[in-house]
VOBASE-625640 format. One record per residue: z, x, y of N, C-alpha, C in turn. Coordinates in steps of 0.05 Angstrom, whole numbers. Atoms other than C-alpha are relative to their C-alpha. Layout:
# residues N
+--------+--------+--------+--------+--------+--------+--------+--------+--------+
|    nc3 |    nc1 |    nc2 |   cac3 |   cac1 |   cac2 |    cc3 |    cc1 |    cc2 |
+--------+--------+--------+--------+--------+--------+--------+--------+--------+
|      Z |      X |      Y |      Z |      X |      Y |      Z |      X |      Y |
...
+--------+--------+--------+--------+--------+--------+--------+--------+--------+
END
This chain:
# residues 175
+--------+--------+--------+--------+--------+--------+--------+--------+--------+
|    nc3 |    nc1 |    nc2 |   cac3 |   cac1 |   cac2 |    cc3 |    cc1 |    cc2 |
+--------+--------+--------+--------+--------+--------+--------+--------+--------+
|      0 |     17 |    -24 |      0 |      0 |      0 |      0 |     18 |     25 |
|      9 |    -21 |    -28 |    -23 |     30 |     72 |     25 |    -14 |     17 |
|    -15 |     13 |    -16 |     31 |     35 |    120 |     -1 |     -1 |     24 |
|     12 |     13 |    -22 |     21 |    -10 |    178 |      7 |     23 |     28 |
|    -10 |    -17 |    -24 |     17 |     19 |    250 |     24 |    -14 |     14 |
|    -23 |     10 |    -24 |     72 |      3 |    301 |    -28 |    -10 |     15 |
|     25 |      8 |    -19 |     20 |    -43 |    343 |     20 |    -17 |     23 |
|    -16 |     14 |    -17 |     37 |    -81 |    405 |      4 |    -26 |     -8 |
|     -7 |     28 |      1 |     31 |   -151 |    388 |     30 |      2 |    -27 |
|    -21 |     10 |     14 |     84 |   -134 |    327 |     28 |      0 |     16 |
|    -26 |    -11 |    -12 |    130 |   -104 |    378 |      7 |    -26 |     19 |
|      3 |     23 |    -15 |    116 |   -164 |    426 |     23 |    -21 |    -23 |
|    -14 |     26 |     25 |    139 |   -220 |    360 |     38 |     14 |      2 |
|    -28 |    -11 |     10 |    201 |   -165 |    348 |     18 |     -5 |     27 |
|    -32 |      5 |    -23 |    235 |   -161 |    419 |      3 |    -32 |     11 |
|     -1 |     26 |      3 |    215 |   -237 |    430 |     25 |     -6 |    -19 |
|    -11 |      4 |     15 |    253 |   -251 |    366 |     33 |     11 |      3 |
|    -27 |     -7 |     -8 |    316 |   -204 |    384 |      8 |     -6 |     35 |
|     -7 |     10 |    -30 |    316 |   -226 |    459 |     12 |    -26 |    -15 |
|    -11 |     18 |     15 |    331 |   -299 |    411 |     17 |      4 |    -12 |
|    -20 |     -3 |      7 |    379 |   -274 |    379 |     24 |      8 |      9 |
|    -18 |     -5 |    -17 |    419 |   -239 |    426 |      6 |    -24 |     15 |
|      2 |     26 |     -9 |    416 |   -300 |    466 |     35 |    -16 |     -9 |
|    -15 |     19 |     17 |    444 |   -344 |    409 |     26 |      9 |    -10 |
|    -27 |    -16 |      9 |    503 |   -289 |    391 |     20 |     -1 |     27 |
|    -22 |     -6 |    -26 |    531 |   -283 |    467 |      7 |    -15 |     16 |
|      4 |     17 |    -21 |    516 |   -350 |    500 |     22 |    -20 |     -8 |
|    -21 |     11 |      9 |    571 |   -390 |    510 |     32 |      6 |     -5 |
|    -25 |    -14 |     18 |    623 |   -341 |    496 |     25 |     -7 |     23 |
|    -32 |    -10 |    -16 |    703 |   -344 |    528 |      0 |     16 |     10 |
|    -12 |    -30 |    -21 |    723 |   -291 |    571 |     21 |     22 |    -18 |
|    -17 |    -11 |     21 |    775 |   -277 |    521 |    -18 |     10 |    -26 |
|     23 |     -4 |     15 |    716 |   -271 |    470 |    -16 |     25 |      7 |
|     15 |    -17 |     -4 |    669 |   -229 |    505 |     19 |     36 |      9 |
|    -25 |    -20 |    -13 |    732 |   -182 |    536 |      6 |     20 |    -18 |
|    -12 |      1 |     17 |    759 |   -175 |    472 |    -11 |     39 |    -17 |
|      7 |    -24 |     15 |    764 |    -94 |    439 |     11 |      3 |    -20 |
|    -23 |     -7 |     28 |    787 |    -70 |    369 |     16 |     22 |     13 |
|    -17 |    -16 |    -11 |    812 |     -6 |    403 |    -20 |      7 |     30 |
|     16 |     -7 |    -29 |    806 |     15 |    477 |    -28 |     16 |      5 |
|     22 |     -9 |    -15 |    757 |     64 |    467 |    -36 |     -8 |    -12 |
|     19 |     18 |      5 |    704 |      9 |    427 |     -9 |    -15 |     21 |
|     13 |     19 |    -15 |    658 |    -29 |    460 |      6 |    -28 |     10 |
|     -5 |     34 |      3 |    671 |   -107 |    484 |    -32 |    -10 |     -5 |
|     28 |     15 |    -12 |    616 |   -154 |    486 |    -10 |      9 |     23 |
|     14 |     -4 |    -22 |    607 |   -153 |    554 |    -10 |     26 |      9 |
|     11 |    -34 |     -2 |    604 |    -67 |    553 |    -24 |     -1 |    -14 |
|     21 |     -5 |     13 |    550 |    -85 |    501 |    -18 |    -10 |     18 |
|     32 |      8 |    -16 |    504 |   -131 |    547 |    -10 |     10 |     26 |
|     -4 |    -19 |    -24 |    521 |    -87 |    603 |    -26 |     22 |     -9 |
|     12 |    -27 |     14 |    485 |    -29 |    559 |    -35 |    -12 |     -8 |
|     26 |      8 |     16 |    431 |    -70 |    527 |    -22 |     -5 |     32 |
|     17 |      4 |    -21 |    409 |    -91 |    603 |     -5 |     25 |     19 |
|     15 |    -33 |    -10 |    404 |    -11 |    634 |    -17 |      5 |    -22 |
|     14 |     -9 |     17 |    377 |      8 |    566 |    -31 |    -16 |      3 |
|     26 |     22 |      4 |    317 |    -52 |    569 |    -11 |     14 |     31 |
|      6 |     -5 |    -31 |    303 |    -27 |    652 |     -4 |     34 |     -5 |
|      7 |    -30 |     -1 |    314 |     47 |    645 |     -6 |      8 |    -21 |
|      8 |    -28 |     17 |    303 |     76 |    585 |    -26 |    -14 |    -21 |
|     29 |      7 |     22 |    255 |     39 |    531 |    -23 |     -5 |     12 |
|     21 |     12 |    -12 |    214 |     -4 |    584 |    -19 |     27 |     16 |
|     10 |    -21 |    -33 |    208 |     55 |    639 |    -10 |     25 |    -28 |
|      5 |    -21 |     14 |    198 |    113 |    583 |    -25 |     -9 |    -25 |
|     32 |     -1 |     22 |    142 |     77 |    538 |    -27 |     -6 |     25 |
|     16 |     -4 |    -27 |    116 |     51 |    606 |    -11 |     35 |      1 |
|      2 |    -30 |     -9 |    118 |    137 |    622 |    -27 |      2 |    -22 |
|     20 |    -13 |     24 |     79 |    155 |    549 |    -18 |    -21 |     -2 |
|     24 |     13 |     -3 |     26 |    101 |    560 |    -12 |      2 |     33 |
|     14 |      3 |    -26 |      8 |    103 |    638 |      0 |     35 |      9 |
|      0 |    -34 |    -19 |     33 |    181 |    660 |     13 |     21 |    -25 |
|    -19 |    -13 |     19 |     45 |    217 |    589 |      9 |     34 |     18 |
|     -6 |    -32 |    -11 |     45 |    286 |    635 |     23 |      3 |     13 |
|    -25 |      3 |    -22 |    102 |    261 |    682 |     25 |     -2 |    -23 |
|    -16 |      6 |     18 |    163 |    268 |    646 |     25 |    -19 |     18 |
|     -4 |     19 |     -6 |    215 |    211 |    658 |     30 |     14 |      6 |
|    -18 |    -21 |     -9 |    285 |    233 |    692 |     17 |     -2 |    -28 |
|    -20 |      6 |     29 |    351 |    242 |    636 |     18 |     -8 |     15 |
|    -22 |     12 |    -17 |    407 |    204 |    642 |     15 |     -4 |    -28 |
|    -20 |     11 |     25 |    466 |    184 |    594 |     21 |    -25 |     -4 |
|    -11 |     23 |     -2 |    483 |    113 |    580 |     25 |      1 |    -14 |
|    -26 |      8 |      7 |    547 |    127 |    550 |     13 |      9 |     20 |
|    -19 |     -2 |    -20 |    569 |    154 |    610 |     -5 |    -23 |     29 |
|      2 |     37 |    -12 |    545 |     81 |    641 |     18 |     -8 |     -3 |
|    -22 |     21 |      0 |    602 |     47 |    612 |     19 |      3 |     25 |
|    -13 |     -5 |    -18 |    647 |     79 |    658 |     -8 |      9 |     32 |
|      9 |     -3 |    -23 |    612 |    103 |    717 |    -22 |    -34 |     12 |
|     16 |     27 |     -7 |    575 |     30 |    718 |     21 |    -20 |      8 |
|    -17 |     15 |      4 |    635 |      0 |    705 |     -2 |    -31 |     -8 |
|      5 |     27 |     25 |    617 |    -48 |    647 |     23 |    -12 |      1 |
|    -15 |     27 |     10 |    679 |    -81 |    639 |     11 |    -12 |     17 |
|      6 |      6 |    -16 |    676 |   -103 |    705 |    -10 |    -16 |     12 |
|     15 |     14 |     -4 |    622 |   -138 |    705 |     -7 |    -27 |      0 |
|      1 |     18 |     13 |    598 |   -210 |    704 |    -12 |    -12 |    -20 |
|     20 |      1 |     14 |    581 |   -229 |    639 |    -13 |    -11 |     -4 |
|     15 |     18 |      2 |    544 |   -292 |    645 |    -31 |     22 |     14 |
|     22 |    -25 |    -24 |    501 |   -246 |    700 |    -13 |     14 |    -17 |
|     16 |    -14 |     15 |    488 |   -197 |    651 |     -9 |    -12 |    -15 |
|     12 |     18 |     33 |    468 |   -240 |    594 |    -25 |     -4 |     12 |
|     28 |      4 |    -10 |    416 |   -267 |    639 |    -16 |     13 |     15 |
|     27 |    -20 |     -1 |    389 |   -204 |    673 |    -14 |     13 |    -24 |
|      6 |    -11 |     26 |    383 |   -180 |    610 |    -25 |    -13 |    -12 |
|     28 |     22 |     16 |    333 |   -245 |    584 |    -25 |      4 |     18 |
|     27 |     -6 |    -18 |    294 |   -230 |    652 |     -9 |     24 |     -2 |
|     15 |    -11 |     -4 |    286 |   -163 |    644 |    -10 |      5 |    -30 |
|      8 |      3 |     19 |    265 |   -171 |    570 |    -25 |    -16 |      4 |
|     28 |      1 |     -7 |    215 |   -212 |    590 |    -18 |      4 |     14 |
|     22 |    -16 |    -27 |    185 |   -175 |    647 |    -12 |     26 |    -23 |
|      3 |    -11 |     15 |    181 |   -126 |    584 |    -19 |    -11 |    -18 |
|     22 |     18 |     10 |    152 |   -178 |    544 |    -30 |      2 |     13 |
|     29 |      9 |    -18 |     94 |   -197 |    600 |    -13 |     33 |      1 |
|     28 |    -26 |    -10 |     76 |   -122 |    610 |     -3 |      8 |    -24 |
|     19 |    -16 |     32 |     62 |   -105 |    528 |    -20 |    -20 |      6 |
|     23 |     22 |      0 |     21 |   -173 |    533 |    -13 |      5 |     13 |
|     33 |    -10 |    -19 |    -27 |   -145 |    588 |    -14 |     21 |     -9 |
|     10 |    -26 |     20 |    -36 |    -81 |    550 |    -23 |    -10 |    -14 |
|     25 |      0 |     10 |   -112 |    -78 |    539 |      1 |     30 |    -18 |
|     -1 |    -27 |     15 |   -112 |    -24 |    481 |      6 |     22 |      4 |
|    -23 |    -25 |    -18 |    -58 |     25 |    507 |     -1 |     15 |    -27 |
|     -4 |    -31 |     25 |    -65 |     99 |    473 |     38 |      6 |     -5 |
|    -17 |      2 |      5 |      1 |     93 |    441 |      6 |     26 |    -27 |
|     -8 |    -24 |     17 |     -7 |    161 |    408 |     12 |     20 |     17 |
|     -1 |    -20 |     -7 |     -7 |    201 |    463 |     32 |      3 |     14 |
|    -26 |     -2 |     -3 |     60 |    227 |    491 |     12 |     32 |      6 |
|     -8 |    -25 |    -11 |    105 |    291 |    507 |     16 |      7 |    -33 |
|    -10 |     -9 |     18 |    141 |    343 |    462 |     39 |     -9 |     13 |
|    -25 |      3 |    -20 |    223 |    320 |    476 |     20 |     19 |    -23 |
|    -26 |    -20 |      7 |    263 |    372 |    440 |      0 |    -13 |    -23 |
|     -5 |     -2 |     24 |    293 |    357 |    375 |    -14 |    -24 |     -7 |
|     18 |     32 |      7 |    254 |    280 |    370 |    -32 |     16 |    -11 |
|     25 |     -7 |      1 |    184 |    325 |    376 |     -4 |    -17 |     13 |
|     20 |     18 |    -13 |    129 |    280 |    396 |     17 |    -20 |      9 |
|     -7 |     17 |     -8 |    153 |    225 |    437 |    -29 |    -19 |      7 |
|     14 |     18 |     -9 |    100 |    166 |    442 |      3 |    -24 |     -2 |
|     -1 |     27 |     -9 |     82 |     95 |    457 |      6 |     -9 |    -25 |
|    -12 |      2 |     21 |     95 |     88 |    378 |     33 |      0 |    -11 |
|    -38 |     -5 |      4 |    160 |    119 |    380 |     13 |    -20 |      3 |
|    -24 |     15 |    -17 |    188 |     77 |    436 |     -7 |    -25 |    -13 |
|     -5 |     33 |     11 |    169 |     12 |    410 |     11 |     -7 |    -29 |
|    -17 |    -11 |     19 |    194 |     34 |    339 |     39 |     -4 |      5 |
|    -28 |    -10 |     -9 |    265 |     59 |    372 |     10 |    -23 |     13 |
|    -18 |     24 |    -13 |    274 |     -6 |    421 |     -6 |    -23 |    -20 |
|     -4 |     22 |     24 |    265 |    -54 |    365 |     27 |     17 |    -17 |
|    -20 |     -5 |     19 |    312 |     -9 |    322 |     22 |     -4 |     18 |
|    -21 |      5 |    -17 |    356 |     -8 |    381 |     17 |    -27 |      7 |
|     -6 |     34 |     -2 |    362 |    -81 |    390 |     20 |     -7 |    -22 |
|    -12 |     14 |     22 |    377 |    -88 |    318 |     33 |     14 |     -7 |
|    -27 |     -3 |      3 |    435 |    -37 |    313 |     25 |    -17 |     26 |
|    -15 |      7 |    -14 |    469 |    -70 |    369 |      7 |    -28 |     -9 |
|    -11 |     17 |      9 |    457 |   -137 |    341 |     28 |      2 |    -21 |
|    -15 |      2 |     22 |    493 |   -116 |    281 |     25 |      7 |      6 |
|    -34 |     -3 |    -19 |    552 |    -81 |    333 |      3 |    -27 |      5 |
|    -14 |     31 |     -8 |    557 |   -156 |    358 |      4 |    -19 |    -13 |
|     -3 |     19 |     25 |    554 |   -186 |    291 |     24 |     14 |    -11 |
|    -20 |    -15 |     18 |    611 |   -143 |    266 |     28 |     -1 |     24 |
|    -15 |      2 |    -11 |    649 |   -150 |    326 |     10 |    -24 |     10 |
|    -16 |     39 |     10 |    653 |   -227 |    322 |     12 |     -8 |    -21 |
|    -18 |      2 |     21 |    667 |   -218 |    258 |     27 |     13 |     -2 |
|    -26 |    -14 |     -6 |    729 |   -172 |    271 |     14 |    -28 |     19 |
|    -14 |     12 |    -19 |    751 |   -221 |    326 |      3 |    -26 |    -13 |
|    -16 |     25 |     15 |    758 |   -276 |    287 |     17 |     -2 |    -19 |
|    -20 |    -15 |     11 |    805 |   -242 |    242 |     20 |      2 |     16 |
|    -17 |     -8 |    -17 |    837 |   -218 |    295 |     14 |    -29 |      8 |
|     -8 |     21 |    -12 |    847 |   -289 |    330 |      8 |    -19 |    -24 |
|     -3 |     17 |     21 |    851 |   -332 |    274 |     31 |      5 |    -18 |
|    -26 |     -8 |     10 |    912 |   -283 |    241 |     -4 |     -4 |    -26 |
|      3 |      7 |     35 |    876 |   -301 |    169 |     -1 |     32 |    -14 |
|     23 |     -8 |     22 |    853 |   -259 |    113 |    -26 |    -12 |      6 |
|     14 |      6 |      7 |    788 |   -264 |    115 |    -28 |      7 |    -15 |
|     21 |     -9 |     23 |    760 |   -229 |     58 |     -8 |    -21 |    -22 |
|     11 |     18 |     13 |    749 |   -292 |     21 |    -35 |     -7 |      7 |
|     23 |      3 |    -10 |    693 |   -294 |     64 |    -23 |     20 |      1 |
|     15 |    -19 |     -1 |    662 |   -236 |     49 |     15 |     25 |     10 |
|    -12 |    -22 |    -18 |    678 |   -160 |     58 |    -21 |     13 |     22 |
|     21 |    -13 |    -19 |    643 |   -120 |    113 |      2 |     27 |     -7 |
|      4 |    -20 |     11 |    611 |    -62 |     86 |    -23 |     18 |     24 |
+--------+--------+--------+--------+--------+--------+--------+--------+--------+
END
């Protein structure tokens, strides 16, 4: 079996599909809910959609943007874990973020969808990654999406433990 390319329209269906999901995991949530840490120096919710909405703006959109329109220009560095605190994620409001977050996902959305057959090979050398191209990044922000889902699926599931005061390995263990 030949294995498929990373193309745009799959990447289009994929962050579509995790923009819906995220959505449906954070909408709605308590204050006490989204607030909520296993230990101080874990993530909350709201540090997560804090992260997911610089990450969607600066780094996947603006850096596959870079290796399709200017692969020669290299794109500045920055370090989103030192966002949480110099941004001051837990801070923030999280309804606000939830929904810059859906806007700038789909301003992400609308510009793969104009993409008339973007050279999604070409790209820079970035140190230990090698090649960086328009393959990579759409590769990496789909995978990105999904480990975070699974941080906010594991951290609802912790918090209902937590709040509830049950056992709740009847329900399954988390592996």
């Amino acid at each position: 079996m030949n294995k498929p390319d990373m193309d745009i329209e799959y990447a289009v269906k994929q962050l579509q599909s995790n923009k819906n999901v995220i959505f449906h995991l954070l909408n709605g949530l308590t204050e006490p809910e989204f607030r909520w840490k296993q230990t101080p120096a874990k993530w909350s919710l709201l540090e997560i959609i804090c992260h997911l909405y610089d990450e969607e703006r600066e780094d996947f959109r603006t850096r596959f943007m870079n290796v399709v329109e200017t692969p020669d220009k290299r794109p500045p560095s920055f370090d989103p874990v030192d966002w949480v605190t110099e941004r001051e994620y837990a801070e923030q409001n999280f309804e606000e973020k939830l929904s810059f977050f859906l806007l700038e996902r789909e301003k992400s959305i609308k510009y793969l969808t104009k993409l008339k057959n973007p050279n999604l090979e070409q790209g820079y050398n970035y140190g230990d990654y090698g090649l960086v191209n328009g393959s990579f990044f759409l590769a990496n922000w789909i995978a990105h999406d999904h480990l975070h889902i699974k941080q906010i699926t594991r951290l609802k599931y912790d918090y209902c433990a937590f709040v509830s005061k049950q056992d709740i390995g009847y329900a399954g263990t988390w592996k």
